[in-house]
C-alpha positions, -999 to 999 in steps of 0.1 A, spaced: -243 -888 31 -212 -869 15 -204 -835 27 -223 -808 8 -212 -775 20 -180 -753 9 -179 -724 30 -162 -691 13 -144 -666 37 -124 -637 21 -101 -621 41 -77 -590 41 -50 -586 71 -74 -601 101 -53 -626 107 -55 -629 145 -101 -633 145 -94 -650 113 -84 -681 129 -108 -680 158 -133 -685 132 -119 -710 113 -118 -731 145 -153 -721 154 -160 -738 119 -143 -770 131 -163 -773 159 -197 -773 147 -222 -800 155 -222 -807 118 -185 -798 110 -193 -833 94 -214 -820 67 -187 -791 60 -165 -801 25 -139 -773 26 -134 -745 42 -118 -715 13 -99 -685 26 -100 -660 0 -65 -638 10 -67 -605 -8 -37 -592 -3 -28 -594 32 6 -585 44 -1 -593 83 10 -631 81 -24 -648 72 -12 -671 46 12 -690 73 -11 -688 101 -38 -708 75 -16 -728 67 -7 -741 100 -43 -745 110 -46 -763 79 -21 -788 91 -43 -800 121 -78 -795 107 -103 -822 106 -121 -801 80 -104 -791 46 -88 -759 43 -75 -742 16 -55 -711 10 -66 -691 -23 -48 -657 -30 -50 -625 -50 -41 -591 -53 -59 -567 -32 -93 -566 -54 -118 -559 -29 -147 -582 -17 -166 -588 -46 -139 -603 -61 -126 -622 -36 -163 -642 -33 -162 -646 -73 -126 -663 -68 -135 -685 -43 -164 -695 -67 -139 -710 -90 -133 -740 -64 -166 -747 -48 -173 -780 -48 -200 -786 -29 -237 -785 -35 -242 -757 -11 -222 -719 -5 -220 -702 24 -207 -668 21 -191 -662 56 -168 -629 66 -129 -631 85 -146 -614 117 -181 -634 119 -175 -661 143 -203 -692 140 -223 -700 166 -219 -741 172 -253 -748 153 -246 -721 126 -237 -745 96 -270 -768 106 -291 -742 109 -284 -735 74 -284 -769 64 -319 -776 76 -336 -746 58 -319 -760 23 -333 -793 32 -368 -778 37 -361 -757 10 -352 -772 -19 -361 -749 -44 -327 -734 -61 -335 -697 -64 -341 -701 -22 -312 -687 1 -312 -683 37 -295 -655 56 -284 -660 92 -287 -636 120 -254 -616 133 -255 -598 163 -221 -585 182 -201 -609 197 -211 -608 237 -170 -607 243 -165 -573 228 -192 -557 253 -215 -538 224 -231 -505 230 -265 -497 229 -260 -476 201 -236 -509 178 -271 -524 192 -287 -497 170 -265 -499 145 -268 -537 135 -309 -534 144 -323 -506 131 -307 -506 92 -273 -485 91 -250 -515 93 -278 -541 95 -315 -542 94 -322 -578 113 -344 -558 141 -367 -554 110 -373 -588 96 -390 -616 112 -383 -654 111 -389 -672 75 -398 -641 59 -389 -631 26 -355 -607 26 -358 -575 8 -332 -561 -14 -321 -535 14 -312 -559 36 -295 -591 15 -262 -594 27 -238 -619 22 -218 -624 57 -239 -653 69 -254 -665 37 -261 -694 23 -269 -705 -16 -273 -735 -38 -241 -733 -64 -263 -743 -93 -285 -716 -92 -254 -688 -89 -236 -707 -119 -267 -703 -138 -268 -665 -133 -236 -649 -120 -211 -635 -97 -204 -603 -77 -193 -574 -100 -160 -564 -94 -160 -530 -104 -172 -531 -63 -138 -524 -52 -143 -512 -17 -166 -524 10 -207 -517 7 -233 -524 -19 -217 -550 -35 -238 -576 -19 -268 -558 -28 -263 -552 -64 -259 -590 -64 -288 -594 -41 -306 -573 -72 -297 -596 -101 -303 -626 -82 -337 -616 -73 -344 -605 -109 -336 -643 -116 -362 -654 -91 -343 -658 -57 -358 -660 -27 -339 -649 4 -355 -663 37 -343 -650 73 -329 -679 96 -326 -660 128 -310 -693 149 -283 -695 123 -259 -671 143 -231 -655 133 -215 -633 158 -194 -601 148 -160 -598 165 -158 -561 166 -160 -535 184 -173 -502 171 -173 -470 178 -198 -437 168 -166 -423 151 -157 -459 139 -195 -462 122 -185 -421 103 -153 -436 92 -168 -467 75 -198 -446 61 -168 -426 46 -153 -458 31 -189 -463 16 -195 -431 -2 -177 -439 -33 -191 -477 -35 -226 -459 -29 -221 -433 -61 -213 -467 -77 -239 -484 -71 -263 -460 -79 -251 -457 -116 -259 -495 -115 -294 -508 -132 -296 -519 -88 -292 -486 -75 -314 -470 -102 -343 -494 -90 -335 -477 -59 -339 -443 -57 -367 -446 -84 -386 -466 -51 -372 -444 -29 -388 -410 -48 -424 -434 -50 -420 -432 -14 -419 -397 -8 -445 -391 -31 -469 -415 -19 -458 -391 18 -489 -366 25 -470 -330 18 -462 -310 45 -476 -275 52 -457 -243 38 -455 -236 73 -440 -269 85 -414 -268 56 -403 -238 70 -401 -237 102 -380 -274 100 -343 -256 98 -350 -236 125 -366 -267 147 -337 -290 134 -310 -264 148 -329 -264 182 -332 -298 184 -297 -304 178 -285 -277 204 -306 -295 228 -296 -332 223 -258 -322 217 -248 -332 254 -260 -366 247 -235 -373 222 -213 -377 247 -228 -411 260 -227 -429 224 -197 -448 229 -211 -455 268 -232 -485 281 -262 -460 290 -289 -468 262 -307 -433 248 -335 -437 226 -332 -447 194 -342 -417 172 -312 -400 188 -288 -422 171 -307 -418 141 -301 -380 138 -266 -375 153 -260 -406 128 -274 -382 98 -263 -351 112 -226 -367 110 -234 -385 76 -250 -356 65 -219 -334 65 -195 -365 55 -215 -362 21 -213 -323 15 -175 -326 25 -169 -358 -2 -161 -345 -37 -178 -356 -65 
């Protein structure tokens, strides 16, 4: 049997994990089934295009260098579109090193599956090497960064968590129906405004937890502000889109359907909140250590922190 998949990895000045996941690529137990390996540079000025292309040289698996300006994901996936070859897409990321069974892990759900609207995401936890937190635990768990402590194996993915690091599709089906949208120039929400039109066309996204993808990074509480920062204009975006309006139209169903709280409750809340806070402040200081708290206090010194990112962003 010919080689099916074409894995797509953009990239932007990560040269160095870059290539350690290339080669994890190469040495999968069914590297065999892999047709071509496409490194989407966007713009990188740290060396990446030599250091692909001397991997290239030795690889027992096709690679092949693709180029643009600096664009931003979205279009970075779209270009490497324009060469797939094979039957089957997996969108991968620079800094997501495979696990050896990754590629058939994916392979044997698109085998079982073979409806074309059906994709299967992978699961990606922190790579064991960069010694995670409890609270980067939290962080790829619980929904900030990723939701996976939420979904359960085979289940249907919902929009809020379809993302498109460890993701497989069949090509015909995304032919049929579209691309990213570029106007997505920085990173977040591009993958789930795509996630929206794709399930308006009938996809089905299934979780594949032993496809694993680990993430080669290391993340601090102030690292995890400064990317919600980088996400604040892509998430005024997105909610202009026909995606985002689906949204918050769900999300206000939500608190509706919520019993109302007493006059009382309401307020008495920004008096309680400012207590609470006074009292859990010491704790901050042992987010970026290996002692685990519990998880609601990640959750409110994570919106505390959002919280005044957003009143401090213009509009």
């Amino acid at each position: 049997m010919p080689a099916k998949l074409s894995v797509i990895i953009p990239t932007y000045n990560r040269q160095g994990v870059l290539c350690r996941t290339l080669q994890a690529y190469c040495d999968q137990s069914a590297a065999s089934e892999i047709l071509e390996l496409l490194v989407v540079d966007d713009g990188s000025t740290d060396g990446t295009e030599a250091a692909v292309k001397k991997l290239e040289a030795g690889s027992p698996i096709p690679i092949r260098w693709l180029s643009q300006s600096h664009r931003g994901l979205a279009a970075a996936r779209n270009h490497g579109m324009t060469y797939v070859r094979g039957e089957l897409v997996l969108f991968a990321d620079d800094d997501i090193i495979p696990s050896r069974q990754l590629v058939a892990e994916h392979l044997a759900w698109h085998t079982r599956y073979l409806d074309p609207a059906v994709g299967v995401l992978g699961f990606v936890p922190w790579s064991p090497e960069v010694r995670p937190t409890p609270f980067m635990d939290w962080l790829a768990l619980d929904g900030v960064q990723f939701g996976f402590g939420r979904l359960t194996r085979e289940s249907a993915v919902g929009l809020d968590c379809f993302y498109c690091c460890n993701t497989s599709f069949k090509v015909s089906f995304l032919r049929q129906h579209g691309g990213f949208d570029e106007d997505f120039k920085s990173y977040g929400f591009e993958d789930t405004e795509f996630g929206y039109r794709m399930m308006q066309k009938g996809m089905r996204l299934l979780y594949n937890p032993d496809a694993v993808g680990f993430h080669y990074k290391y993340m601090t509480f102030a690292d995890a502000i400064r990317r919600a920062e980088q996400v604040v204009m892509a998430k005024r975006l997105f909610d202009g889109k026909e995606a985002g309006k689906y949204l918050l139209a769900y999300e206000a169903q939500q608190r509706a359907a919520e019993v109302p709280r007493s006059v009382l409750r309401r307020a008495i809340d920004p008096v309680s909140g400012r207590i609470i806070s006074s009292v859990l402040r010491p704790f901050k200081l042992l987010l970026d250590t290996q002692i685990p708290l519990p998880w609601r206090f990640y959750r409110r010194f994570y919106s505390e922190a959002v919280a005044k990112l957003n009143q401090s962003q213009p509009m």
